[in-house]
LOKOLNU-448329 format. One line per field, with one value per residue (C-alpha): residue number from 0; residue in one letter; x negated, z negated, y. Coordinates in steps of 0.1 Angstrom, whole numbers, plus 5000, padded with zeros to 4 digits. Each point is the difference from the previous one (the first is absolute). Layout:
N
num = c(NUM/...) .
residuo = c(A/...) .
px = c(X/...) .
pz = c(Z/...) .
py = c(Y/...) .
//
This chain:
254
num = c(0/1/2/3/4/5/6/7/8/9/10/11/12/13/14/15/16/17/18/19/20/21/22/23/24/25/26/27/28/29/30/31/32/33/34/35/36/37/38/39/40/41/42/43/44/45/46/47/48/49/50/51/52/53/54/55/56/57/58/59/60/61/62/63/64/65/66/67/68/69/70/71/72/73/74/75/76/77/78/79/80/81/82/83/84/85/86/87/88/89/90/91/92/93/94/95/96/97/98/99/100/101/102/103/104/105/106/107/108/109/110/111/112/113/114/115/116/117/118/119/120/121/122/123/124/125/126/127/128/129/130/131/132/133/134/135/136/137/138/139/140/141/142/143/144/145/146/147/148/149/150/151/152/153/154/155/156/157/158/159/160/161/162/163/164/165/166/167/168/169/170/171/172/173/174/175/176/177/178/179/180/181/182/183/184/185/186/187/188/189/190/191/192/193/194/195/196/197/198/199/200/201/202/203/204/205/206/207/208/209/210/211/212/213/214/215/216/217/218/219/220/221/222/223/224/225/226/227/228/229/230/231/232/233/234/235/236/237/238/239/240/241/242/243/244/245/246/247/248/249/250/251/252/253) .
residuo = c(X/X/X/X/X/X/X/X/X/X/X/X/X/X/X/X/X/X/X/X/X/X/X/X/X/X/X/X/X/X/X/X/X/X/X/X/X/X/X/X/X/X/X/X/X/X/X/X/X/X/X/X/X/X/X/X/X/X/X/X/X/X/X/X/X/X/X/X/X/X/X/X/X/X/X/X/X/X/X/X/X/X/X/X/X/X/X/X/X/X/X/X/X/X/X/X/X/X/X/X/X/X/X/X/X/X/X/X/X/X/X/X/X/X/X/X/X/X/X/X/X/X/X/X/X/X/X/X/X/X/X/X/X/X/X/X/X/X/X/X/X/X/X/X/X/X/X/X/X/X/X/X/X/X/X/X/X/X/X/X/X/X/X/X/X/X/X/X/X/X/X/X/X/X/X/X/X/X/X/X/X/X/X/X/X/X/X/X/X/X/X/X/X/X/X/X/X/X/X/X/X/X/X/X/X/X/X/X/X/X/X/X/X/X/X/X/X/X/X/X/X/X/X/X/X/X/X/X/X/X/X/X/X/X/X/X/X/X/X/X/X/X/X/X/X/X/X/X/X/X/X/X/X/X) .
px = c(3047/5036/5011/5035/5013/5022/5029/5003/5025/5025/5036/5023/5039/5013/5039/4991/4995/5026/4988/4989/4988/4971/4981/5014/4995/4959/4993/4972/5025/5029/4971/4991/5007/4977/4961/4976/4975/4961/4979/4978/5017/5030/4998/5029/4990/5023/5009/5015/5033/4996/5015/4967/5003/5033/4991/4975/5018/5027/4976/4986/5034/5013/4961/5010/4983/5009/5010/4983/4968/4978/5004/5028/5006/4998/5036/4999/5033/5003/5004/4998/5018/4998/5023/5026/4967/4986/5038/5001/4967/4988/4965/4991/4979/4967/5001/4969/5007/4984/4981/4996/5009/5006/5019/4984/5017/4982/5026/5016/4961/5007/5030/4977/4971/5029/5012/4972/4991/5032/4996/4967/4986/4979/4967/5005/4994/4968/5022/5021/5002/5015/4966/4984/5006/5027/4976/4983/5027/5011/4969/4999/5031/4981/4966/5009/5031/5001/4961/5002/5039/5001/5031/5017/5026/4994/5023/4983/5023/4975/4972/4974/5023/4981/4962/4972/4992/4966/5029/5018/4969/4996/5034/4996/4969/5026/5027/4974/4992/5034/5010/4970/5016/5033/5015/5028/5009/5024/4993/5016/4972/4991/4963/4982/4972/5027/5016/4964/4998/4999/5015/5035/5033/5009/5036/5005/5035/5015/5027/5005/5000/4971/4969/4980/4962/4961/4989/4980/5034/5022/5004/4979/4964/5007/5004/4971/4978/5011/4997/4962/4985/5016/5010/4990/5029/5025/4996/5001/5030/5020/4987/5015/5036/5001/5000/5022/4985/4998/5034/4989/5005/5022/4991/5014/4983/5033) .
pz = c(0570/4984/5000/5005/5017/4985/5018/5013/5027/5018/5006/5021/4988/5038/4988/4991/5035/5029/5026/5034/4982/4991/4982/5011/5035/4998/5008/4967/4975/5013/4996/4962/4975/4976/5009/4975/4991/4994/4966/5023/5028/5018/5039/5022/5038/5031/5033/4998/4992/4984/4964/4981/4988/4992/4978/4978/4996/4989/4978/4984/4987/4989/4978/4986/5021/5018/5034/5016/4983/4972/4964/4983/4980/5034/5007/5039/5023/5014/5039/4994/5022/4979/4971/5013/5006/4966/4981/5018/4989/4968/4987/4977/4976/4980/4962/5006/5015/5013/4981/5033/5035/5030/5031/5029/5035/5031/5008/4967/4990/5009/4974/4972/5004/4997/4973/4981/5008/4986/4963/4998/5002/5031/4977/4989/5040/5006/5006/5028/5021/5030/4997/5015/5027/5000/4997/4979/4975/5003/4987/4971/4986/4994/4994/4976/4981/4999/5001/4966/5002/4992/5005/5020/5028/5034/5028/5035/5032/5034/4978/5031/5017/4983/4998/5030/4996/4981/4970/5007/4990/4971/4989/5002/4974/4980/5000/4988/4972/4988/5005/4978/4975/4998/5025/5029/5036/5023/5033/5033/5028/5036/4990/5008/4977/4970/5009/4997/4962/4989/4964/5020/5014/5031/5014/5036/5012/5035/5017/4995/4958/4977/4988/4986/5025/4996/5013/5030/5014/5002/5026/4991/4995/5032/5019/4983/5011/5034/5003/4987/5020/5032/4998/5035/5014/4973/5012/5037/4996/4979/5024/5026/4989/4990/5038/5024/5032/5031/5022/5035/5031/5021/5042/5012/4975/4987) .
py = c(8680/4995/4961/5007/5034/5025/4989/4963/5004/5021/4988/5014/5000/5000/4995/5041/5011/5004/4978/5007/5036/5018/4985/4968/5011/4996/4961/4997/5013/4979/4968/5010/4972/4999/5016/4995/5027/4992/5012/5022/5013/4994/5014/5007/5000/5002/5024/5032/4998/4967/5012/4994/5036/4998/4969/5015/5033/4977/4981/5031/5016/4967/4999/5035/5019/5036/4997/5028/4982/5006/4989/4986/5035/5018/5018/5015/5004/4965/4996/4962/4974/4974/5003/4976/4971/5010/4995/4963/4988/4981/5005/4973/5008/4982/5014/5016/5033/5030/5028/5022/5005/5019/5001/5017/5003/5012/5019/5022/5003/5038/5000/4984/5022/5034/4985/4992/5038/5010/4984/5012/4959/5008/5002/4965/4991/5025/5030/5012/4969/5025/5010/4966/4977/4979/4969/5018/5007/4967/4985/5023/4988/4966/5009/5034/4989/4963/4995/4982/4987/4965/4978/5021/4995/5024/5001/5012/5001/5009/5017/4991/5028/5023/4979/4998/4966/5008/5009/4968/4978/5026/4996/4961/5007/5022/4970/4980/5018/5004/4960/4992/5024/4983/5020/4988/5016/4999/5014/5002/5008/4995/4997/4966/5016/5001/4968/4982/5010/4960/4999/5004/4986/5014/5004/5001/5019/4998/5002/4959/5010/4997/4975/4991/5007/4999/5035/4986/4983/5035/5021/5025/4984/4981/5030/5020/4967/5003/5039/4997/4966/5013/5042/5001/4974/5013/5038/4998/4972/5029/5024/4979/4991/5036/5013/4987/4986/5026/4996/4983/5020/4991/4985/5032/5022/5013) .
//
C-alpha cells in the first residue's frame, strides 16, 4: 500500500461560486474546507440527491480525467454537470504521481464501452463489451486491462449499480489487489459491502454537509442491519404506511 496518496487534499475556492447556487445549493459542497484523501481508498457515501456524485465527477476532471469516464486520453461529448465544481476546486498534489487510471461512472458506462468500440480499443477489454452484462463488462475493465497496473488512480461513481452483491465482495478482492500495487480509489457508493473495504476514509454527505464516518455509523449499513435481523417488521410496516386505512362507515350507513 502507498504511504501517502496521490493527492492529499481537496480545497474548495468558494469566493468562485455564486452563492445560494448549484453547486453551492447541495448542503456537503457548501460544508467543504479542506477533506483529506486516504493512500488506499477514499469513499464518498450519502442519500440520493446528496451531491456525492457530483463531488467525484468534480474530483475526476479537476485529476485530468474525461468526464463521461474512462482514461485520461479518452475524448467523448461531455454531458457533465460539474464543470463549474471542478474549476473551484484545488487538488493538492504528493510529487509522486500516477502511471495509470481510469474513471468509470455507472451511468455513461454505455458511452465508454461505444467509444472504445469506435477506436477499435475494445480488444484491450475482452472485446465488444455491448456484448456482456453490464456487471460483467464492468469487471473486465479491472480484471483484463488493469490486471497488472500498479500505482494507479481509479475513479468509481455507483459501480454496485451494475454488481449482485457476489461481484461486490469480488470487486473488494480486486481493490485489494490494486491497493497492494500502489494504486488509489475514489468511489462514491451506496454499498455497505464497498464501504467495509478497511484500508479507507469514509465521507459521509447529508443534507446537514459532509464528514468524516466509520461505515457501520451511516445510514446505509444501519438500514441494511435492520432490513436483515427483522425483514418481516420492516415489510409489513411499508406495506402498511403504503395503504391508507379503510374510511369508517358512517351510523346511518351513508
Amino acid at each position: 500500500m502507498r504511504k501517502e496518496p496521490f493527492f492529499t487534499h481537496v480545497r474548495l475556492r468558494r469566493e468562485e461560486l455564486e452563492a445560494g447556487q448549484y453547486p453551492l445549493s447541495i448542503p456537503a459542497v457548501r460544508d467543504i474546507e479542506k477533506l483529506r484523501f486516504h493512500p488506499g481508498v477514499t469513499v464518498f457515501a450519502g442519500e440520493n440527491g446528496s451531491g456525492k456524485s457530483t463531488l467525484v465527477e468534480a474530483l475526476a476532471v479537476a485529476a485530468g480525467f474525461n468526464a463521461e469516464g474512462g482514461r485520461k486520453s479518452f475524448q467523448t461529448v461531455s454531458q457533465t454537470t460539474c464543470m463549474e465544481l471542478a474549476d473551484a476546486i484545488t487538488l493538492a498534489r504528493n510529487p509522486d504521481r500516477e502511471k495509470d487510471g481510469f474513471f468509470l461512472r455507472g451511468e455513461s458506462a454505455y458511452v465508454i464501452m461505444s467509444y472504445l468500440n469506435d477506436i477499435g480499443y475494445a480488444k484491450d477489454y475482452g472485446g465488444n463489451l455491448h456484448h456482456r452484462s453490464h456487471g460483467e463488462s464492468f469487471m473486465d475493465i479491472f480484471y483484463r486491462r488493469f490486471s497488472e497496473a500498479k500505482n494507479g488512480l481509479f475513479i468509481v461513481d455507483e459501480i454496485e449499480s451494475a454488481l449482485s452483491p457476489q461481484r461486490q465482495i469480488e470487486f473488494l478482492g480486486t481493490i485489494h489487489t490494486h491497493v497492494e500495487r500502489g494504486s488509489s480509489f475514489i468511489i462514491s457508493t451506496h454499498s455497505p459491502i464497498l464501504m467495509a473495504y478497511p484500508h479507507s476514509r469514509l465521507y459521509w454527505l447529508d443534507k446537514t454537509g459532509i464528514e468524516e464516518r466509520h461505515w457501520t455509523e451511516t445510514d446505509h449499513f444501519r438500514v441494511y442491519q435492520g432490513f436483515i435481523h427483522r425483514p418481516e417488521i420492516i415489510i409489513q410496516g411499508i406495506l402498511d404506511a403504503a395503504v391508507p386505512p379503510k374510511a369508517k362507515k358512517s351510523p346511518t350507513g351513508s
